[in-house]
C-alpha positions in Angstrom: 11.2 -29.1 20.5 12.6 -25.1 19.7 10.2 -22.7 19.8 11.0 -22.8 15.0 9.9 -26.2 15.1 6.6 -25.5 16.7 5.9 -22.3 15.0 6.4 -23.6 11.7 3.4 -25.8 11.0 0.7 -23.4 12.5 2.4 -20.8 10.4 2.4 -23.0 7.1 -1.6 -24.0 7.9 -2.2 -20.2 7.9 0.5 -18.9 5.5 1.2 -21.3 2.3 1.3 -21.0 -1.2 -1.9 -23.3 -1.7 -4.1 -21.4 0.4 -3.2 -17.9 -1.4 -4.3 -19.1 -4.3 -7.5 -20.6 -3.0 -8.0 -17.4 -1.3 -7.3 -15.4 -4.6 -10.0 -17.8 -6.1 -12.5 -17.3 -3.5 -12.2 -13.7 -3.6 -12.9 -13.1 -7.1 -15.6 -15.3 -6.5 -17.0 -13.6 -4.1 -16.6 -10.2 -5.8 -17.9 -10.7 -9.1 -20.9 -12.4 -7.3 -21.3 -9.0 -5.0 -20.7 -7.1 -8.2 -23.8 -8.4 -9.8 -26.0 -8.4 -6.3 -25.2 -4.6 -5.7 -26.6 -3.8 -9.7 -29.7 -5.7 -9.2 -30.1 -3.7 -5.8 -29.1 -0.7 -8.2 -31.5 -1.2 -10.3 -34.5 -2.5 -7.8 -33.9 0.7 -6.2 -33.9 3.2 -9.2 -37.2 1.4 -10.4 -38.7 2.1 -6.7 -39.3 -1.6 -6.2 -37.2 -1.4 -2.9 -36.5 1.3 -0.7 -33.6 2.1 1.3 -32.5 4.4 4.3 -31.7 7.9 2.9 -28.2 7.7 3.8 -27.8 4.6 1.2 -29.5 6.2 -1.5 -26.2 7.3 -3.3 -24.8 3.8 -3.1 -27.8 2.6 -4.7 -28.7 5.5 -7.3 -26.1 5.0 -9.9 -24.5 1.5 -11.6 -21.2 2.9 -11.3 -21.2 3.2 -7.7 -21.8 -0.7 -7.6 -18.1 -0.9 -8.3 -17.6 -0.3 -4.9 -18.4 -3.9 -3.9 -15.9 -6.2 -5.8 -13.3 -3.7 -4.5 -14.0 -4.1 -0.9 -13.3 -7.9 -1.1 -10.4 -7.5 -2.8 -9.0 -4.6 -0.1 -9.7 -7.8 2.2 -7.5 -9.7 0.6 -4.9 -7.7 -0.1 -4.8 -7.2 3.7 -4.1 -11.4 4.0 -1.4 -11.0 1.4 0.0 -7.5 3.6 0.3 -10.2 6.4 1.4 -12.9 4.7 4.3 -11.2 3.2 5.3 -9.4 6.5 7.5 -12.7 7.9 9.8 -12.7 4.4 10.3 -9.3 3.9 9.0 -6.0 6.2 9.5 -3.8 3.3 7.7 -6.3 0.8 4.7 -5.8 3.8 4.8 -1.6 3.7 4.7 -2.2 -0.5 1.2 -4.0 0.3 -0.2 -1.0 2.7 0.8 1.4 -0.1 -0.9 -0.8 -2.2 -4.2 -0.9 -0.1 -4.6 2.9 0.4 -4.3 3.0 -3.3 -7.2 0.5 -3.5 -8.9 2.5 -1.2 -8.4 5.8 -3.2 -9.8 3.8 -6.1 -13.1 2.6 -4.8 -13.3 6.3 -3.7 -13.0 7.6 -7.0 -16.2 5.0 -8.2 -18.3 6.7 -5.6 -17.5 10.0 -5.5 -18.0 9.1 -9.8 -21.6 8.2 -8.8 -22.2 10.8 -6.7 -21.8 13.4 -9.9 -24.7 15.1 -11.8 -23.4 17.5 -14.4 -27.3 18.6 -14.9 -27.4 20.7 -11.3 -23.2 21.0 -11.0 -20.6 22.4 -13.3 -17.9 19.4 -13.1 -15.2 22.1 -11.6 -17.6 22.9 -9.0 -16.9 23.0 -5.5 -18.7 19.9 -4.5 -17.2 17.7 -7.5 -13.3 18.8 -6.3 -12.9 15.7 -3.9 -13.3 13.9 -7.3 -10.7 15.6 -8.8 -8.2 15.6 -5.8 -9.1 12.0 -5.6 -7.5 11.0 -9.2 -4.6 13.4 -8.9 -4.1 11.8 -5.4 -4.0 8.2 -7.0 -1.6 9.3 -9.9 1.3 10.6 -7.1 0.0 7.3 -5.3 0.7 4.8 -8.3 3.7 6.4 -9.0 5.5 6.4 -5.7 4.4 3.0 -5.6 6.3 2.4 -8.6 9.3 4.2 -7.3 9.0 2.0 -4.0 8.8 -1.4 -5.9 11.9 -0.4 -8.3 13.9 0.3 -5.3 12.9 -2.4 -3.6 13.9 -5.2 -6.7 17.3 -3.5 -7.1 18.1 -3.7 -3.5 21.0 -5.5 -2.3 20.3 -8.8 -1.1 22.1 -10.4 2.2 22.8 -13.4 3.4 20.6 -15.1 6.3 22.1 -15.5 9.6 21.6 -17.3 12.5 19.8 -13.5 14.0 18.3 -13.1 10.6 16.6 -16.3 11.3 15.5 -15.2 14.4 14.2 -12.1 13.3 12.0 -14.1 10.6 10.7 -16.4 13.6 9.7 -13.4 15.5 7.7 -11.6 12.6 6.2 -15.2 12.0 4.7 -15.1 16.0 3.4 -11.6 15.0 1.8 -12.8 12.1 0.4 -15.6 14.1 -1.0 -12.7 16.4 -2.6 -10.8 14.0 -4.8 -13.5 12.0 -7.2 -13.0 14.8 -7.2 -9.8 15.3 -7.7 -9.2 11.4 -10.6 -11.6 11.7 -12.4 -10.2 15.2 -11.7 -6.1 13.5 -13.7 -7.5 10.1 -16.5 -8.7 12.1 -16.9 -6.3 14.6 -16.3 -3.8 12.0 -18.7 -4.7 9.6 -21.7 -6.1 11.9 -21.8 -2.5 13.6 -22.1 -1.1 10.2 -24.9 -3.6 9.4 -26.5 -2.9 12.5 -26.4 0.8 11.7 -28.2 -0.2 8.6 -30.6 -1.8 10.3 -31.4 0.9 13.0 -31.4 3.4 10.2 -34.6 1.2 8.1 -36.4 0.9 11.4 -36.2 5.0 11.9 -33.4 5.2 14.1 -30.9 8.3 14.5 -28.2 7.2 13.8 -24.9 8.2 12.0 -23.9 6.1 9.6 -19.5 5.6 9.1 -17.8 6.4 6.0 -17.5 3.1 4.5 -14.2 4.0 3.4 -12.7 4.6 7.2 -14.5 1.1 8.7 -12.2 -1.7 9.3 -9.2 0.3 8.4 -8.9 2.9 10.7 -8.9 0.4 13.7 -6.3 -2.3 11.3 -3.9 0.4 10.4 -4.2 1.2 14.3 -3.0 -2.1 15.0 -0.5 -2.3 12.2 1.5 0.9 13.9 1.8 -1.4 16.9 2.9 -4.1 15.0 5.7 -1.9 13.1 6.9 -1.0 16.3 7.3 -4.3 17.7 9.5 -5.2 14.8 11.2 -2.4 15.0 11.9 -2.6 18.8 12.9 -6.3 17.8 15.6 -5.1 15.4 17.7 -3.6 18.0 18.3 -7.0 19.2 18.6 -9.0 16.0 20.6 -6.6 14.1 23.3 -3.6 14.8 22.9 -2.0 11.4 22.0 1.8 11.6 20.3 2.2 8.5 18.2 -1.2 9.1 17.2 0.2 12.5 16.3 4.1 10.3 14.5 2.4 7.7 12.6 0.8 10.0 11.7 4.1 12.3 11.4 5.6 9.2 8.5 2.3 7.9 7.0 2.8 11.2 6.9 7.0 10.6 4.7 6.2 7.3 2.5 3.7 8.4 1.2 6.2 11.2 0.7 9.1 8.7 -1.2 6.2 6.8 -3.2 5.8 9.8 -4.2 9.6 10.5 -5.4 10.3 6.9 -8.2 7.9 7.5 -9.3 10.8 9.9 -8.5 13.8 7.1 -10.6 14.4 4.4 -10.9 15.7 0.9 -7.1 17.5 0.0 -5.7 16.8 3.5 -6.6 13.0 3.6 -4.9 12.9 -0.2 -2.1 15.2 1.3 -1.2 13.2 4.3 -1.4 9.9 2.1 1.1 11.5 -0.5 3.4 12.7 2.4 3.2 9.3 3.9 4.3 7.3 0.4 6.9 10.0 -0.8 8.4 9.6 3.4 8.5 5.6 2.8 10.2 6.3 -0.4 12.7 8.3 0.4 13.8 6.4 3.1 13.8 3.0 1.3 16.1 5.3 -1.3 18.6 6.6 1.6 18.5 3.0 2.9 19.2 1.7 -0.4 22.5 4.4 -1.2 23.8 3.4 2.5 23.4 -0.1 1.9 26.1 0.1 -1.2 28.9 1.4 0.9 27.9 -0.3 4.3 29.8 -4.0 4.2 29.4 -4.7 8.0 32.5 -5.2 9.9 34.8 -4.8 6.9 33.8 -1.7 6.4 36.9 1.1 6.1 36.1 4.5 7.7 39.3 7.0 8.1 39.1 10.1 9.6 41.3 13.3 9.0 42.0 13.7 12.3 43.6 10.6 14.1 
């Protein structure tokens, strides 16, 4: 039995159209039920019937802020679909991580939305201006976004190959690889930031993460290595130059993804816009090369011979 024909049912149990779907189900399920918990912690909270560690006091002080919970389960699930697509198409897969930071910078927006109180603070004050670099940030974001997935349906399409092939079973292994690694980061991540919680309500000191920066600082971390397997594996599976750039270049983004988890305010939004305009470009340059590159029937003359 080839190493396809082995691979191919373990990927199908993890990877198939039937389980997306359930999974899309289950997560809205899940987030319109954490929707409704995270109000009526809201609102126990504002009506002093519960109280809370001071460091959770803005997530609990303001409706809006309970936003923030339907959005993190579906940031979890986008992050199945990011893998899921990686196997049919890398580019499809670097679409999905633009799609999650933009996610992110949206469930940002809903806190730092609760976190405003126009009665102490003019709303161009100093300590309202991550807001506001926040919702410029996701206008560049949505719109290079826009820019990538345009590109990306008028690409040119190529036909499969035997290497091709191979290249597809070898993103499928990865894949394979990183269902438990996605599931051991989402536990570890989020039990030590419920243990926090916990040490914080019994008087511990303790510093409590940025919510925003658990999970997926250490997954981004392990999608770089990821990128840069694949890319490593197109050198075998393919001799095209701009393949192997847009790659490098795929691999170049995802790590300035990675770092602006450890930026904040206008340098986290600066890194992230730098990181989606790079992928852009370079899926553009790919995309002109691509029209005049027709493999070995390709004519180059030079002036000089």
């Amino acid at each position: 039995m080839t190493l396809a024909k082995k691979i191919a049912p373990v990927f199908e149990w993890f990877f198939n159209e039937k389980l997306k779907h359930q999974a899309e189900k289950l997560t809205l399920y899940i987030a319109t039920v954490g929707f409704l918990v995270h109000l009526i912690c809201v609102f126990l909270h504002t009506q002093g019937i519960i109280t809370v560690p001071q460091e959770l006091h803005k997530l609990l002080g303001n409706p809006v802020a309970a936003i923030y919970t339907p959005f993190s389960f579906i940031l979890i699930y986008e992050v199945y679909l990011l893998i899921y697509y990686l196997p049919r198409s890398f580019s499809i897969s670097i679409a999905k991580q633009y799609e999650i930071v933009s996610l992110i910078l949206i469930r940002r927006i809903f806190k730092d939305i609760s976190y405003l109180d126009l009665e102490k603070q003019e709303l161009f004050s100093a300590a309202n201006l991550n807001l506001l670099y926040d919702i410029i940030g996701f206008l560049l974001l949505f719109f290079l976004i826009f820019v990538f997935r345009y590109l990306l349906v008028h690409r040119k399409s190529h036909h499969i190959t035997p290497n091709i092939q191979g290249f597809i079973l070898y993103k499928k292994v990865l894949c394979l690889g990183l269902i438990p690694v996605f599931l051991g980061l989402a536990v570890y991540s989020f039990s030590d930031w419920a243990l926090d919680i916990v040490q914080l309500s019994r008087g511990a000191s303790v510093v409590l993460s940025d919510f925003n920066s658990i999970f997926y600082h250490e997954f981004f971390t392990a999608l770089i290595i990821v990128d840069v397997l694949i890319l490593v594996a197109s050198f075998r599976y393919t001799d095209r130059y701009s393949l192997i750039i847009r790659n490098t270049g795929f691999v170049i983004t995802t790590v300035l993804i990675r770092v602006s988890f450890s930026a904040t305010g206008l340098a986290n939004i600066a890194l992230l816009v730098a990181g989606l305009s790079f992928g852009v470009m370079v899926l553009w340059l790919y995309s002109l090369y691509d029209k005049i590159d027709k493999g070995d029937t390709t004519k180059e003359s030079y002036a000089y011979l």
